[in-house]
Backbone as ProteinMPNN parsed JSONL, in Angstrom:
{"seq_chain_A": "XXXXXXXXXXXXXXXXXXXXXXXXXXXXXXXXXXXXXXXXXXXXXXXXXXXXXXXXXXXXXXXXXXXXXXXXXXXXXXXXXX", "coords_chain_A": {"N_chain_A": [[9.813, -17.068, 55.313], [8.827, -14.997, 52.639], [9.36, -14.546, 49.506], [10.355, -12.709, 46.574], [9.958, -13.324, 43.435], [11.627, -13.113, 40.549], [11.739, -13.109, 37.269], [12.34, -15.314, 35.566], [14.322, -18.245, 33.577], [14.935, -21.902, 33.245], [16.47, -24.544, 31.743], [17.238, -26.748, 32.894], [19.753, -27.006, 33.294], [21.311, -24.738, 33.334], [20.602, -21.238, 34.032], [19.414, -18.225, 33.682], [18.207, -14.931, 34.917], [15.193, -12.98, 33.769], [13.655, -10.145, 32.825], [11.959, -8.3, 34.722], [9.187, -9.026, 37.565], [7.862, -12.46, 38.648], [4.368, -13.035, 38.704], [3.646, -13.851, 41.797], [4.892, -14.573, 44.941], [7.285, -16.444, 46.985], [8.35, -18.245, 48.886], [10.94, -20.449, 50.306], [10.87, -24.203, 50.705], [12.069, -26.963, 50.653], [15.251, -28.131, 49.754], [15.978, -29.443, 46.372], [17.697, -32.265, 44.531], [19.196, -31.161, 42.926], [21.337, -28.6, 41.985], [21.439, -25.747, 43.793], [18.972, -25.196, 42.973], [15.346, -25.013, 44.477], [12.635, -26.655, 46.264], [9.621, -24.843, 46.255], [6.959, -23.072, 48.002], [4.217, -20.947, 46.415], [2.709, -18.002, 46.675], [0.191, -18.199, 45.713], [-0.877, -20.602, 45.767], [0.382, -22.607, 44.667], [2.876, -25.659, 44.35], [6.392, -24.549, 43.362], [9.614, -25.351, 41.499], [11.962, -23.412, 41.711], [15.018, -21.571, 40.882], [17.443, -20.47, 43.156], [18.836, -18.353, 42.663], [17.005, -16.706, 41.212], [15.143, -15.497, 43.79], [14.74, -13.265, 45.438], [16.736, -11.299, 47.504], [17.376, -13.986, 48.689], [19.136, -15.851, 50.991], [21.488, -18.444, 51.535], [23.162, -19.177, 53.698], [21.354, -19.067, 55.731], [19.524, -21.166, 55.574], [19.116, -24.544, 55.984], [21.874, -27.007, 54.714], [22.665, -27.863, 51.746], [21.991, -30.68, 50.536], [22.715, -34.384, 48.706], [20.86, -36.336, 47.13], [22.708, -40.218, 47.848], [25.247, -38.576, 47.46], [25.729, -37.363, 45.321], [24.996, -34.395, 43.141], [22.465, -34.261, 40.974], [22.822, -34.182, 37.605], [21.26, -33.088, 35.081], [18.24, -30.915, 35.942], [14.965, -30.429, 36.352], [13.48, -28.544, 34.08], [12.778, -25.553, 34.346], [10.263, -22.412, 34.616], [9.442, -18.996, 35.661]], "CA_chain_A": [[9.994, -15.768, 54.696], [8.435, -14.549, 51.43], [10.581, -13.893, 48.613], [10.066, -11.722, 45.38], [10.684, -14.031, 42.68], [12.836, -12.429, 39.232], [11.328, -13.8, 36.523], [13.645, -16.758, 35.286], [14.242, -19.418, 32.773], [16.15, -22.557, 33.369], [16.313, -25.574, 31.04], [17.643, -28.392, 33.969], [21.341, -27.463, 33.277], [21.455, -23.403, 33.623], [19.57, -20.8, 33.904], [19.369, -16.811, 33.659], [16.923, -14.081, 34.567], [14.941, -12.276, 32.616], [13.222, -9.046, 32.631], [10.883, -8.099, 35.732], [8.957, -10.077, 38.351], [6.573, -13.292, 38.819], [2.962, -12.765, 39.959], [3.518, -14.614, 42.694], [6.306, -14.487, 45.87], [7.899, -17.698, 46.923], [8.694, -19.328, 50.332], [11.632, -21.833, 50.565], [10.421, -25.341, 51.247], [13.298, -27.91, 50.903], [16.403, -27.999, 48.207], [15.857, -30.546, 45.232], [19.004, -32.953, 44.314], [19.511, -30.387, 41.411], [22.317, -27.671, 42.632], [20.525, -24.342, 43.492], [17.385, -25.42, 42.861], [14.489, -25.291, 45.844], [11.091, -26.515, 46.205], [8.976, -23.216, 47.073], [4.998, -22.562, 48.108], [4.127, -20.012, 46.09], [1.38, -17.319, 47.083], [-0.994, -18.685, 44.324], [-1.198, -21.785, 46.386], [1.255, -23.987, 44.041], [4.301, -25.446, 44.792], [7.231, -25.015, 42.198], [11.137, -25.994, 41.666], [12.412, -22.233, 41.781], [16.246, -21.393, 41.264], [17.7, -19.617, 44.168], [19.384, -17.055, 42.143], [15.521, -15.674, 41.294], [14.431, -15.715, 44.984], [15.471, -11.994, 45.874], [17.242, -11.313, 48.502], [17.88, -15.383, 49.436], [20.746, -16.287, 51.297], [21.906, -19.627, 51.578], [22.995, -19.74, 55.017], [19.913, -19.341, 56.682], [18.565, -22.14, 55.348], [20.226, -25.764, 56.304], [23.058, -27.245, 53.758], [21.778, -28.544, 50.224], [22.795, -32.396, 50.253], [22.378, -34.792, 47.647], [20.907, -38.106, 46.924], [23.713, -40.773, 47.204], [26.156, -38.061, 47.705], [25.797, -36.663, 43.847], [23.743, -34.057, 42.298], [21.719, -34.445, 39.37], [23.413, -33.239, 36.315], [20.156, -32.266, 34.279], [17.6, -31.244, 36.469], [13.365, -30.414, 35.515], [13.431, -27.232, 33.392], [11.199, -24.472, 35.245], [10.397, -20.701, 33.828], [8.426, -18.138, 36.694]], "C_chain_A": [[9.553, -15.843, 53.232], [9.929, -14.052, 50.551], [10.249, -13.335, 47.152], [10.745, -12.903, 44.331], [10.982, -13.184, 40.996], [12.188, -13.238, 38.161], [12.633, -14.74, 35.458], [13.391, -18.037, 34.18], [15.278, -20.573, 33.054], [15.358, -23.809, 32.95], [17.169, -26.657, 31.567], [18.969, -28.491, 33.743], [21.578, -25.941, 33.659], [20.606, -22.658, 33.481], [19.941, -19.294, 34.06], [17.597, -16.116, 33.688], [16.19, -13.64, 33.295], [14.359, -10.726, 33.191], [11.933, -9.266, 34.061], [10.447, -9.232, 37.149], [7.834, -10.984, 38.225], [5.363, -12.986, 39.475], [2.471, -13.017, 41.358], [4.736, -14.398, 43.571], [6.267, -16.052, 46.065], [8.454, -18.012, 48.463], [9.522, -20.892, 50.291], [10.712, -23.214, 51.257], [11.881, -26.355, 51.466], [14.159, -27.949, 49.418], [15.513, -29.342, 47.687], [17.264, -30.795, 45.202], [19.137, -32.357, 43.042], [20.385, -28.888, 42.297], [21.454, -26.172, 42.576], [19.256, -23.785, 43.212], [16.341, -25.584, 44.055], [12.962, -25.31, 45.632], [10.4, -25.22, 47.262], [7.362, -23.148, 46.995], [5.213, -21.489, 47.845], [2.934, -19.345, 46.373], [0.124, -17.519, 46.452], [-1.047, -20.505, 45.432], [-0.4, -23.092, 46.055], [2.6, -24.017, 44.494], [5.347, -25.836, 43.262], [8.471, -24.763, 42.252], [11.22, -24.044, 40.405], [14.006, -21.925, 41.728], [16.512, -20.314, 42.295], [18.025, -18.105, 43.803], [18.121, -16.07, 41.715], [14.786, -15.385, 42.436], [15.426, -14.371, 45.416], [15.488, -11.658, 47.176], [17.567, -13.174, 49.169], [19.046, -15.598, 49.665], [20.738, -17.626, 52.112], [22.387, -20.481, 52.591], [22.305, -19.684, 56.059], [19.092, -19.949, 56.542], [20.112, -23.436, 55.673], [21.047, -26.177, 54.707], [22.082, -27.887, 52.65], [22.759, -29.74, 50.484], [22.517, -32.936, 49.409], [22.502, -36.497, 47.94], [22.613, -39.414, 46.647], [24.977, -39.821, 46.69], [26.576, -37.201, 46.402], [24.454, -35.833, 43.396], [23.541, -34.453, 41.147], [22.721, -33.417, 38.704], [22.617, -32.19, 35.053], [19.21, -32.535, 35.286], [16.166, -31.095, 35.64], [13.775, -28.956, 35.38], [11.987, -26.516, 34.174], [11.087, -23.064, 34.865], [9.244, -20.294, 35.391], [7.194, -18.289, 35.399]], "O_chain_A": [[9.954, -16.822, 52.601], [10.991, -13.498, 50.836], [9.523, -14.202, 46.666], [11.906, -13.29, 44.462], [9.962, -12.661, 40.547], [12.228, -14.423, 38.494], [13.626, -14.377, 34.827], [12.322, -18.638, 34.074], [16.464, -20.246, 33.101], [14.256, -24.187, 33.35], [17.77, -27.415, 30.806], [19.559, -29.565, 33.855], [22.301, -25.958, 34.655], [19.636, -23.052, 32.835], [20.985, -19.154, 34.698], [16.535, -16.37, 33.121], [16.496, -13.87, 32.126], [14.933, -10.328, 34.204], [11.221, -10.257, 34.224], [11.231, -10.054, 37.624], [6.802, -10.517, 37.743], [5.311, -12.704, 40.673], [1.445, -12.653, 41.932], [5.724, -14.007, 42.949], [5.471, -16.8, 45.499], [9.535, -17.43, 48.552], [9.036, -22.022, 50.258], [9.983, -23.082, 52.24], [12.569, -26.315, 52.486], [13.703, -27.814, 48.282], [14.694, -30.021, 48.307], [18.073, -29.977, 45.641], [19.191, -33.09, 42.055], [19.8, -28.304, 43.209], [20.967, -25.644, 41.575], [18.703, -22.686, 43.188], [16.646, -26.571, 44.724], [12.237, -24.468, 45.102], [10.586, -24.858, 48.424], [6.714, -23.178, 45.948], [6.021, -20.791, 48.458], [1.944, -20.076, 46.345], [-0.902, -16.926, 46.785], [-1.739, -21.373, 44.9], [-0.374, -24.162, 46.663], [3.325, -23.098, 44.874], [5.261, -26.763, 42.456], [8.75, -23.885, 43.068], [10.865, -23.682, 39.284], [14.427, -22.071, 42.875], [15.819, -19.297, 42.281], [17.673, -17.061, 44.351], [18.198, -14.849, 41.848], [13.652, -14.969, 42.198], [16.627, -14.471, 45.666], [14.509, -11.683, 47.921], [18.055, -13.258, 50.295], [19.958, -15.584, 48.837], [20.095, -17.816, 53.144], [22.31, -21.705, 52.697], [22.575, -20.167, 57.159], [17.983, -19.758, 57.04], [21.338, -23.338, 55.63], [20.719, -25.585, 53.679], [20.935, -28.302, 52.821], [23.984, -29.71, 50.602], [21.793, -32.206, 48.733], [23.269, -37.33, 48.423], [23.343, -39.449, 45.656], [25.646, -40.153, 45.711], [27.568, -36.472, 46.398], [23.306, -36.264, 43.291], [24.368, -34.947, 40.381], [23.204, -32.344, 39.067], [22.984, -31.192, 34.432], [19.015, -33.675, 35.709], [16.087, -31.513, 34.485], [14.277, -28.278, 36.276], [10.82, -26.826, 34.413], [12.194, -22.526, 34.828], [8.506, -21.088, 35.976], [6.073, -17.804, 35.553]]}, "name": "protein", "num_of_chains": 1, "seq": "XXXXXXXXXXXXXXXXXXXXXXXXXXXXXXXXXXXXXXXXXXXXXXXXXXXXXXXXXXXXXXXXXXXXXXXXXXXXXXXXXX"}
């Protein structure tokens, strides 16, 4: 499924929208060991570490459980902006 991505800032510890949308939609691929975070193919052909909370309309249980390396997430993950 395609997803409308929110244009977003997050510096690998939190993150908030911003204003409008990315040029691009977004397609879940697999979580990252960073909480909320998911690798996504984006319609531009690239793949990039997307927070869920900008992936409009995504819901969380139609995708399998987020687990984590060694049973812990990351505490700072890679900072990503749309």
């Amino acid at each position: 499924m395609w997803y409308k991505v929110r244009n977003f800032k997050y510096n690998g510890f939190s993150g908030r929208e911003l204003d409008g949308y990315a040029a691009y939609k977004a397609q879940f691929i697999k979580w990252t060991n960073d909480p909320g975070i998911a690798i996504c193919l984006c319609s531009d052909g690239k793949k990039r570490f997307i927070p869920t909370f900008a992936l409009e309309g995504f819901n969380c249980s139609e995708y399998e459980k987020q687990t984590y390396n060694k049973g812990r997430p990351d505490i700072f993950g890679i900072p990503c902006h749309s």
